[in-house]
N, CA, C and O of each residue as an XYZ file, in Angstrom:
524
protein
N      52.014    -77.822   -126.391
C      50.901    -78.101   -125.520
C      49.668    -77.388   -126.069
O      49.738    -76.195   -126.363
N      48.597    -78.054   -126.207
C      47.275    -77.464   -126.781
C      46.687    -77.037   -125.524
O      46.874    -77.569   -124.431
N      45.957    -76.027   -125.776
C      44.872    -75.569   -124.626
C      43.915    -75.915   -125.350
O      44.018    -76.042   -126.571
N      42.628    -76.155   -124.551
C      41.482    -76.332   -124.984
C      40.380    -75.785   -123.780
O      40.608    -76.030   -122.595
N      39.105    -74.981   -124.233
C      38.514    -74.473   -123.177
C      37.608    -75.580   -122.272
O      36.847    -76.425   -122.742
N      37.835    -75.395   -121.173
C      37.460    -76.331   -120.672
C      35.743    -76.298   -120.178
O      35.463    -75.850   -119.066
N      34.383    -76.941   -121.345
C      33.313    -76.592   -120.617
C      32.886    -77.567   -119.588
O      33.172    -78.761   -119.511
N      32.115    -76.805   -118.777
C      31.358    -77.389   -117.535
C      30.443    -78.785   -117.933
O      29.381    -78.581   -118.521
N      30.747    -79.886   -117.691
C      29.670    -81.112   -118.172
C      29.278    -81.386   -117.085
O      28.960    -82.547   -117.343
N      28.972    -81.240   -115.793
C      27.990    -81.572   -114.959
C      27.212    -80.602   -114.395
O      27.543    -79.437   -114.612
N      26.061    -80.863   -113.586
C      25.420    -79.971   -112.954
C      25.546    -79.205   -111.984
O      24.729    -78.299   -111.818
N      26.881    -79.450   -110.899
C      27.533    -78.607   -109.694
C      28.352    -78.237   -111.044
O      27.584    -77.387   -111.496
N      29.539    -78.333   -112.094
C      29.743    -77.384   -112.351
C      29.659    -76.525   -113.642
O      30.450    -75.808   -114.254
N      28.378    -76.898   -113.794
C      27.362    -75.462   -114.968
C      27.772    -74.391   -113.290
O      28.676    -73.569   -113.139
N      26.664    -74.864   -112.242
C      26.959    -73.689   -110.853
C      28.071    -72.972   -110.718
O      28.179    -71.749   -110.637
N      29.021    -73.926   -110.695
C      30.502    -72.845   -110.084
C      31.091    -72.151   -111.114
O      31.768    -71.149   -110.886
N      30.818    -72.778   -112.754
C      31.133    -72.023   -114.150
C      30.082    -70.515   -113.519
O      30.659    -69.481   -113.185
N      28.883    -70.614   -113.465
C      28.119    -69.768   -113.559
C      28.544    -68.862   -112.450
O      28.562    -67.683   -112.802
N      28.876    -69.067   -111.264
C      29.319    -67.926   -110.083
C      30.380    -67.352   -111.021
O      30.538    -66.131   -110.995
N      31.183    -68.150   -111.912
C      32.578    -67.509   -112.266
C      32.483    -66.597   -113.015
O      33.156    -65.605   -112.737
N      31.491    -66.556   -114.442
C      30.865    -66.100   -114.652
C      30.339    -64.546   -114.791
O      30.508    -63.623   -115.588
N      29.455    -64.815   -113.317
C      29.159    -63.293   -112.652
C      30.158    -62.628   -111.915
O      30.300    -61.409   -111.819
N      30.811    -63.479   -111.422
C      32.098    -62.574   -110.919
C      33.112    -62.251   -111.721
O      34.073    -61.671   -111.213
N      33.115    -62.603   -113.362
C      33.729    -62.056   -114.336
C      32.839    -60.872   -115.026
O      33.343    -59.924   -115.628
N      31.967    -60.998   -114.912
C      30.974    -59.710   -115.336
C      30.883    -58.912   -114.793
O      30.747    -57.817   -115.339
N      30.912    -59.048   -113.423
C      30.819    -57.897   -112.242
C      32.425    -57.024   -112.475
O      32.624    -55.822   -112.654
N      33.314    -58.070   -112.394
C      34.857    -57.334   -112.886
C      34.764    -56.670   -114.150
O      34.981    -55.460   -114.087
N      34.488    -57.158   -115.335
C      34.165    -56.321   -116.352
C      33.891    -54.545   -116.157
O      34.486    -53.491   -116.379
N      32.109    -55.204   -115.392
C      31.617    -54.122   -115.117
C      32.451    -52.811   -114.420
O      32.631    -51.760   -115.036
N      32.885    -53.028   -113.161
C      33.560    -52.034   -112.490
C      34.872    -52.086   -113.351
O      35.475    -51.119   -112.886
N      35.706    -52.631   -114.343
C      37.005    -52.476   -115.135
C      36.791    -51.071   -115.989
O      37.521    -50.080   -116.019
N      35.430    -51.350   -116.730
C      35.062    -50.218   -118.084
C      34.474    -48.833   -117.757
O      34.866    -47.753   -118.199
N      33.190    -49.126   -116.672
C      32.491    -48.521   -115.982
C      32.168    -48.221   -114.498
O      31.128    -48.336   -113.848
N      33.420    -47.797   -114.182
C      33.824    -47.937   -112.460
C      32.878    -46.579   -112.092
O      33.455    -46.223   -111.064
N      32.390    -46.143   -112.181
C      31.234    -44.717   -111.797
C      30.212    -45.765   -112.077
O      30.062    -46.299   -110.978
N      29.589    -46.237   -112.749
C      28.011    -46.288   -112.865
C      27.907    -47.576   -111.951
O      26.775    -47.864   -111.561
N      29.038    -48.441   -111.541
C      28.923    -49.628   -110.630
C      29.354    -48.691   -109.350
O      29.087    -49.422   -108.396
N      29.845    -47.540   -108.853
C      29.956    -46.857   -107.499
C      28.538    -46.812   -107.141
O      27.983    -47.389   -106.206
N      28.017    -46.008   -108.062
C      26.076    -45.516   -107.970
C      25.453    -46.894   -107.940
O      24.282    -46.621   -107.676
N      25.529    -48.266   -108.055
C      24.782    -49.121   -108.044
C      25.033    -49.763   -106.580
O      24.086    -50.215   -105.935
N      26.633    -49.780   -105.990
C      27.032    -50.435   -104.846
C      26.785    -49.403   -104.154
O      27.413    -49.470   -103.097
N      26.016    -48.242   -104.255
C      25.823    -46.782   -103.328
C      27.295    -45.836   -102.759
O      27.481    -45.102   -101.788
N      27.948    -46.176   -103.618
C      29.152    -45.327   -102.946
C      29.294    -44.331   -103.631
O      28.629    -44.278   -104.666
N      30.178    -43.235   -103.304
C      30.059    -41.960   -103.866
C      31.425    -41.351   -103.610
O      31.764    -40.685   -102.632
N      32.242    -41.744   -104.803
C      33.826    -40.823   -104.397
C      33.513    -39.381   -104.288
O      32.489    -38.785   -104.624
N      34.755    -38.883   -103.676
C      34.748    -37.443   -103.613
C      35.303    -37.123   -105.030
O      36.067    -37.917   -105.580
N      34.844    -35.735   -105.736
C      35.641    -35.484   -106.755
C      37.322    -34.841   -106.697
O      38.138    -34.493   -107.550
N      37.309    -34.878   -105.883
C      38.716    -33.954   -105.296
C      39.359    -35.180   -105.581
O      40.424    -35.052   -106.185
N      38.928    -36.586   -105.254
C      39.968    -37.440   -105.131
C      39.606    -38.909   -106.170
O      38.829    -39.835   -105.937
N      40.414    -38.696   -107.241
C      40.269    -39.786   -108.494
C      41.012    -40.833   -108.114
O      41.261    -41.599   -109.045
N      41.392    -41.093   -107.215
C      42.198    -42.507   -106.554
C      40.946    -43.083   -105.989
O      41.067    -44.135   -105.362
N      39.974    -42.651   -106.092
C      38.811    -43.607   -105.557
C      38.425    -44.318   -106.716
O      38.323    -45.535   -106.562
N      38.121    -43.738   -108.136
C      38.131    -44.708   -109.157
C      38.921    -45.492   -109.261
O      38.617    -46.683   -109.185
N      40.298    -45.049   -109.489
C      40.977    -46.033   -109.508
C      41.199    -47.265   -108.810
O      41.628    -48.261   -109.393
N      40.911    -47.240   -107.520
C      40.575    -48.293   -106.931
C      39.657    -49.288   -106.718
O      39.620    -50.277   -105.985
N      38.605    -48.582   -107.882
C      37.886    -49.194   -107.853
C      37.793    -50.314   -109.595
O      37.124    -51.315   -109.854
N      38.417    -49.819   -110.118
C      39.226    -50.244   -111.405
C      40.326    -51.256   -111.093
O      40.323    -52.334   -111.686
N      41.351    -50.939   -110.114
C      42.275    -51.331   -109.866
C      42.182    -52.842   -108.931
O      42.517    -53.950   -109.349
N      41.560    -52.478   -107.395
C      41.703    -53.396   -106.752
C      40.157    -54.432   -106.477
O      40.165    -55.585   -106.047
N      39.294    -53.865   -106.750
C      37.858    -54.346   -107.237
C      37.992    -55.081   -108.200
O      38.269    -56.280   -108.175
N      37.724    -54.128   -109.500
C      37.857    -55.178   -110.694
C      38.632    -56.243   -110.983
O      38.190    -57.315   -111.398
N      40.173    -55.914   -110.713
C      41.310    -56.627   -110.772
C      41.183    -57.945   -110.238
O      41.582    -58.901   -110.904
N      40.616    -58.121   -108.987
C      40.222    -59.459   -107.939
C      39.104    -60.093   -108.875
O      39.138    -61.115   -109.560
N      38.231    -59.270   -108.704
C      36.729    -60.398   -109.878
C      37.458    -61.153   -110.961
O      37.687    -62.360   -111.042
N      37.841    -59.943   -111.957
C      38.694    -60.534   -113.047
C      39.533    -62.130   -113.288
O      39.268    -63.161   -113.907
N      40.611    -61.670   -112.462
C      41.672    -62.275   -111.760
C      40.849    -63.591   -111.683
O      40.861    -64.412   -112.600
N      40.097    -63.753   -110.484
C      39.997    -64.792   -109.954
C      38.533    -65.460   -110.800
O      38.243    -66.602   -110.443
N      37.967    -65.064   -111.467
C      36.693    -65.396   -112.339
C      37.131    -65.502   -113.807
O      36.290    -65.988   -114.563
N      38.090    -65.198   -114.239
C      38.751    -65.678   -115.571
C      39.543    -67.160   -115.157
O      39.564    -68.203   -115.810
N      39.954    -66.964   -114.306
C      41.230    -68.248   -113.673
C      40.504    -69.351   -113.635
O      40.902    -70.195   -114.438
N      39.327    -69.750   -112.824
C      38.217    -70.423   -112.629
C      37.310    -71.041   -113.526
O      36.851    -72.183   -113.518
N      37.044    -69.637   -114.671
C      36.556    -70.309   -116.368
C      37.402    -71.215   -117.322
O      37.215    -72.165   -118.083
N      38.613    -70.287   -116.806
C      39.782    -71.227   -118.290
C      40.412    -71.926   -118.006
O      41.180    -72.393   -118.846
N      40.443    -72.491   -116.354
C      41.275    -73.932   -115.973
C      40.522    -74.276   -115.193
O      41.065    -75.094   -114.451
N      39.122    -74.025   -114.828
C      37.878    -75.495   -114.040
C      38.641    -75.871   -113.170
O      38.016    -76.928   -113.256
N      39.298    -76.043   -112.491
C      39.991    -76.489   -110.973
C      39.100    -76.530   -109.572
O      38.698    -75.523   -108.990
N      38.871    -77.914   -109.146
C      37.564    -77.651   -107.839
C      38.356    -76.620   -107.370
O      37.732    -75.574   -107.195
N      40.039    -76.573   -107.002
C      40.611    -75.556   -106.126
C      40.591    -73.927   -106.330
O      40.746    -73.028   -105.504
N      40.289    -73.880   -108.052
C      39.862    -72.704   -108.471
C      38.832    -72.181   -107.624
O      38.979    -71.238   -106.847
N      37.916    -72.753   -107.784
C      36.121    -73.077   -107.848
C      36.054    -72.914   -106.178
O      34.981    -72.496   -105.744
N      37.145    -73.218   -105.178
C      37.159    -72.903   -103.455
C      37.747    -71.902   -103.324
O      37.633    -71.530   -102.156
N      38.744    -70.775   -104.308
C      39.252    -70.116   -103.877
C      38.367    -68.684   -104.316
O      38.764    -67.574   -103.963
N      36.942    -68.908   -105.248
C      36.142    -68.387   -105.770
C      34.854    -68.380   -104.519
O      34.283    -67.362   -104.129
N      34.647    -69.491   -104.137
C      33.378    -69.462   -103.378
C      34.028    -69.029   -101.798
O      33.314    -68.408   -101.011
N      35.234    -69.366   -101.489
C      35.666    -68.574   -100.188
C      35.377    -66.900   -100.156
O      34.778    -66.234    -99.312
N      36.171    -66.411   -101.656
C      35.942    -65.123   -101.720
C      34.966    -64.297   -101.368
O      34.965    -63.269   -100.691
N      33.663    -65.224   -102.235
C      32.372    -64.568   -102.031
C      31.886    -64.902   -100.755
O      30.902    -64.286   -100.345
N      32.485    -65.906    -99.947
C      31.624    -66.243    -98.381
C      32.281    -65.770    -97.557
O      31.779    -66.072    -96.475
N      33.678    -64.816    -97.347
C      34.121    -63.883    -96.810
C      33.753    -62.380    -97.219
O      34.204    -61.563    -96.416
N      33.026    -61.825    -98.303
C      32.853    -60.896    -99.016
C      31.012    -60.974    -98.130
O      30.584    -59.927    -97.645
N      30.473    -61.783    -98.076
C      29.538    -61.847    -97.038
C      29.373    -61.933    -95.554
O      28.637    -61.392    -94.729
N      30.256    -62.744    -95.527
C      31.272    -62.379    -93.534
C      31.453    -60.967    -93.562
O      30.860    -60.369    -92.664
N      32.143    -60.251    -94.392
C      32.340    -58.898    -94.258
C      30.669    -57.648    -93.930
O      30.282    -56.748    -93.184
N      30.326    -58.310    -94.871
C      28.830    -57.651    -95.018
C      28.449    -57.966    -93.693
O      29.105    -57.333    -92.866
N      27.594    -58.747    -93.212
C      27.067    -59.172    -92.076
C      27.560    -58.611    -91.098
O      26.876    -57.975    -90.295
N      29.136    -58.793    -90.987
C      30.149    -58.027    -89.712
C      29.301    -56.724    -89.880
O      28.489    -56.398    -89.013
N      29.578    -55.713    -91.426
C      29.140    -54.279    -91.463
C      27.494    -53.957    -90.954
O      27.166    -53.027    -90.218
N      26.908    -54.611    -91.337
C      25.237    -55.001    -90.637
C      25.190    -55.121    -89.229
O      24.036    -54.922    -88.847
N      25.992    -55.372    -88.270
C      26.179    -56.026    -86.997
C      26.806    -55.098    -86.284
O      26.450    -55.002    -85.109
N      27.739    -54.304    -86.711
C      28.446    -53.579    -85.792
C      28.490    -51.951    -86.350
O      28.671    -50.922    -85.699
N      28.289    -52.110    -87.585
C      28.086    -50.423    -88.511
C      27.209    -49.864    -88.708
O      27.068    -48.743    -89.196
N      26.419    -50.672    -88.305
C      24.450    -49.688    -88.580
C      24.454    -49.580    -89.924
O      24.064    -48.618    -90.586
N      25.087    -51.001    -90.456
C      24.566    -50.774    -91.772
C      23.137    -51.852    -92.377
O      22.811    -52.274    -93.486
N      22.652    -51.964    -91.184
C      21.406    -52.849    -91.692
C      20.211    -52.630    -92.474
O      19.150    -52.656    -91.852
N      20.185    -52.459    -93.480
C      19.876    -51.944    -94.676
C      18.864    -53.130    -95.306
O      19.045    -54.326    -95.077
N      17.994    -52.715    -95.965
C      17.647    -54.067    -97.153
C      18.572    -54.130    -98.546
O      18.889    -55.121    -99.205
N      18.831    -52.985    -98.718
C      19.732    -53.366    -99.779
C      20.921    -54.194    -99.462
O      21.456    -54.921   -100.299
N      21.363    -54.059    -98.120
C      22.637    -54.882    -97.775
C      21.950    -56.678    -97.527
O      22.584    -57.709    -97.752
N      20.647    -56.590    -97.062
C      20.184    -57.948    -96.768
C      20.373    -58.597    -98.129
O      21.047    -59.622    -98.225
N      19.747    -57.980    -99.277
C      19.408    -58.629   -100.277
C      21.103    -58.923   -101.235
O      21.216    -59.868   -102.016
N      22.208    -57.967   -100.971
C      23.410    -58.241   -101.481
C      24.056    -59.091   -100.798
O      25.157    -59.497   -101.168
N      23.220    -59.666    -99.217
C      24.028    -60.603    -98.709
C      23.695    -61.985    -99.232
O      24.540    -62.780    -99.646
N      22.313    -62.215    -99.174
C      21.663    -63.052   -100.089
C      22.567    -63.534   -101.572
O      22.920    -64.694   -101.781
N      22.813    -62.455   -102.438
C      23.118    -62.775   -103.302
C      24.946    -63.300   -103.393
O      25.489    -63.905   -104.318
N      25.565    -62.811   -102.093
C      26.951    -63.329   -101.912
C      26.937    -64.686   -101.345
O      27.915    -65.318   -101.745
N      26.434    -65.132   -100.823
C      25.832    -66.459   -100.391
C      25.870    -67.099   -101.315
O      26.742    -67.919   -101.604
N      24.631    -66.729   -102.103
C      24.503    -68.114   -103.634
C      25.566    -68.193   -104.141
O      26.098    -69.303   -104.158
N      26.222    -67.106   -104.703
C      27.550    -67.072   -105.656
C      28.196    -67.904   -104.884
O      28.596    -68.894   -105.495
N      28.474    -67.873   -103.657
C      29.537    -68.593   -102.331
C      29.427    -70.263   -102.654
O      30.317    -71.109   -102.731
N      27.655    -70.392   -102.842
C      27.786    -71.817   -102.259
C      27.724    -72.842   -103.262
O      27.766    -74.051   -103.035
N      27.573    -72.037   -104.899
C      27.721    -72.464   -106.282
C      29.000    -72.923   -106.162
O      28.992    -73.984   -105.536
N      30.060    -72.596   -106.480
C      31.415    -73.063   -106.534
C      31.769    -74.009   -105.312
O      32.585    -74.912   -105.499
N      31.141    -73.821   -103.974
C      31.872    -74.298   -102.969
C      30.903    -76.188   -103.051
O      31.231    -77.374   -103.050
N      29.921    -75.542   -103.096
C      28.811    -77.174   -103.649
C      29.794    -77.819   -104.250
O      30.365    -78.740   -103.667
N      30.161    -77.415   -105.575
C      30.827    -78.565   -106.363
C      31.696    -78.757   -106.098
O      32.008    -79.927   -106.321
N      32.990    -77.723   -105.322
C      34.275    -78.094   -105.258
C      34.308    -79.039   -103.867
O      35.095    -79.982   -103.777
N      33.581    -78.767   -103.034
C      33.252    -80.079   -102.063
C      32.868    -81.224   -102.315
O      33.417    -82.141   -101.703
N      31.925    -81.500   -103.184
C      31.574    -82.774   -103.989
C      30.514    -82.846   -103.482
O      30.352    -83.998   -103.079
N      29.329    -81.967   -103.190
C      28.036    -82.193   -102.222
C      27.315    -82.081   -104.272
O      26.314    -82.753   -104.520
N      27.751    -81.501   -105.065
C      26.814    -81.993   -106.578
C      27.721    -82.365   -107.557
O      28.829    -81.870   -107.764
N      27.248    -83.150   -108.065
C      28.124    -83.690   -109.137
C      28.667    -83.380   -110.126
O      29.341    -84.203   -110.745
């Protein structure tokens, strides 16, 4: 059986390639450099306790990865829904934390913003609302 990479030839999915993409970069990112992506998402492990990196290596990165490699190298609309759910529950979450945590922040407005687009890139095409 040959594999062959599969590129994006339409315009919904250049989009959902491209959410996949950033959510493979973002995994990258926290995989190599799990401290300098804590300081960017504002979190701050304790030093007493290195199971906070790791988790953030582990169950962070691992999910982006995971599910943003899967999405690039087999194009599946079902890939491409199980990618844009992620990110539109990963914004349900946010909003909940804005709503009930006093975490209403602009930095949280503007990361909700940006979980949205990623959300509605993949979910556009895998619905069939772009071609």
């Amino acid at each position: 059986m040959a594999f062959s990479f599969p590129w994006p030839t339409s315009h919904g999915e250049w989009l959902a390639w491209s959410s996949a993409a950033v959510t493979l970069v973002l995994g990258l990112a926290l995989f190599f450099a799990p401290g300098l992506c804590f300081k960017l998402l504002r979190l701050q492990p304790k030093p007493e306790k290195p199971e906070a990196i790791a988790e953030g290596r582990a169950r962070m990165a691992g999910f982006y990865l995971g599910v943003g490699l899967c999405a690039i190298l087999l194009a599946q609309p079902l890939l491409y829904m199980a990618l844009g759910f992620s990110w539109l529950f990963t914004a349900f979450g946010r909003i909940l934390a804005m709503m009930s945590d006093g975490a209403n922040t602009p930095y949280n407005w503007a990361a909700v913003v940006v979980e949205i687009v990623l959300a509605a890139m993949p979910l556009a095409f895998a619905f069939g609302f772009l071609p």
